[in-house]
N, C-alpha and C positions, 0 to 999 in steps of 0.2 A: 406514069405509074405502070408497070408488069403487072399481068393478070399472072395470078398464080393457080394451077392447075391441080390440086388434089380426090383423093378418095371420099366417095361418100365415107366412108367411115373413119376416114378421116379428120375429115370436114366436122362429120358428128362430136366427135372427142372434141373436137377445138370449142365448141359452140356450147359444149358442157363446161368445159372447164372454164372458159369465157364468160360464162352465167355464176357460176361457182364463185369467182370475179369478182362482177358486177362491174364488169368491162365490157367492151367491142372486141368479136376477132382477131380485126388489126392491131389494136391494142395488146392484146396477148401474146401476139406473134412477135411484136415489136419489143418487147421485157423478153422473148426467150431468146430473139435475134442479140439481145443486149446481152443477157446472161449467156450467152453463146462466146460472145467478143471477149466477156469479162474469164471466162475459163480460159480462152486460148491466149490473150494475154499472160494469164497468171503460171500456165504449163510454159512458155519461152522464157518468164520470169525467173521458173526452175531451172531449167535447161539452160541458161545461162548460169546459175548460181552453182549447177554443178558440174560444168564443164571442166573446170580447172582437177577438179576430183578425179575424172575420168580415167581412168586407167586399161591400156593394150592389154589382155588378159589372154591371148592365145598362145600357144605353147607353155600356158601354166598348167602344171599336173600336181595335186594333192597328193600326199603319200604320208597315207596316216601311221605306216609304222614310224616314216623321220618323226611327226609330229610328236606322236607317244614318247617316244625314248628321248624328248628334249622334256 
């Protein structure tokens, strides 16, 4: 097990919201480390889903007068 090295006030937040809880620390840290993996799974999830969509957009230039007169 890493000893992990934080702020006291840090540390304070954890220990309230920990209490708030009615968990351990570790516990706490261990649901946000999880709820961590579960977002950055779910953002490649995206990023795959809309990869295909992607589109080179450089050398696009708007020109709202063409757009108007269509």
């Amino acid at each position: 097990m890493q000893t992990l090295q934080i702020s006291d006030q840090a540390a304070n937040h954890l220990n309230d919201m920990a209490q708030q809880e009615h968990i351990t620390s570790a516990e706490l840290i261990e649901r946000l480390i999880e709820k961590h993996r579960d977002e950055q799974a779910k953002q490649r999830e995206l990023k795959s889903f809309f990869a295909p969509y992607q589109k080179d957009m450089t050398g696009f230039k708007f020109d709202r007068e063409d757009a108007n007169a269509r």
